[in-house]
C-alpha positions in Angstrom: -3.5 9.6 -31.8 -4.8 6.2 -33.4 -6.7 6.2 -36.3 -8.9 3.1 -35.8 -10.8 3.8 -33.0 -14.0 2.0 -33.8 -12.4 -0.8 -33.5 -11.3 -0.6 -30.4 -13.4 2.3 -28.2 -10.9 2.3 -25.2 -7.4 3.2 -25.6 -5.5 3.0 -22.5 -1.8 4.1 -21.9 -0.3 0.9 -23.0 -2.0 0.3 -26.4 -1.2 4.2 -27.5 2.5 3.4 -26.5 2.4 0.1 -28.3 0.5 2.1 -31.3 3.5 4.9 -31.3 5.8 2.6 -31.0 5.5 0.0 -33.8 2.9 1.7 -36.0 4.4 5.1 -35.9 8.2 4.6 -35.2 8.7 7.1 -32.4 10.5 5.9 -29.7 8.7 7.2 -26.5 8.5 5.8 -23.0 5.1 4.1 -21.4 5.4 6.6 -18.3 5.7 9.5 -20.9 2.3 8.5 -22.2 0.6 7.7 -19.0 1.9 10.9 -17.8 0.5 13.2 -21.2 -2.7 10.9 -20.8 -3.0 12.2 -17.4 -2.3 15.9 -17.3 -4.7 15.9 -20.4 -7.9 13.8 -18.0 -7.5 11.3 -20.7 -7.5 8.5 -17.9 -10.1 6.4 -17.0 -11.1 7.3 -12.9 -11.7 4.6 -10.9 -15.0 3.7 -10.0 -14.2 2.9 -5.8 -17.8 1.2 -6.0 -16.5 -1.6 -8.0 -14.0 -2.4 -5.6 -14.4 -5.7 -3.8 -14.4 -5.3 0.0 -12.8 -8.6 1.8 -13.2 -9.6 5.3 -11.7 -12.6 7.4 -15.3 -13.9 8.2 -13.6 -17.3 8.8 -11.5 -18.7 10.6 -8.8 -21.1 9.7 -9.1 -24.8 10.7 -7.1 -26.2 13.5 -6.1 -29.8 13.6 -6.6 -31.1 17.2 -4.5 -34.2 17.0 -0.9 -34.8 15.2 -1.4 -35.8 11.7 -4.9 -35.4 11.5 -5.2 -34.2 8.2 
């Protein structure tokens, strides 16, 4: 695992991959380490509150006469 991790507190899937593969040499696949991050609860969860709910409150505008806009 990275060494330096006050500088950067969160270390997702892709910066450990990056980190094992140019810092440390190993050649290891991103869906490797997302999978090992996962069956060891490494992973974020995702917060479903933060999730942005989106509705067609509008309708779009109709042009009544040809070339109107």
């Amino acid at each position: 695992m990275p060494t330096q991790v006050a500088g950067h507190p969160f270390w997702g899937y892709r910066r450990v991959w990056a980190h094992m593969t140019y810092v440390d040499g190993l050649k290891i696949s991103k869906h490797r380490v997302e999978r090992l991050l996962k069956q060891h609860n490494l992973q974020v969860k995702k917060n479903l509150k933060l999730k942005a709910i989106r509705r067609a409150d509008t309708k779009k505008p109709k042009p009544t006469h040809p070339n109107q806009w």
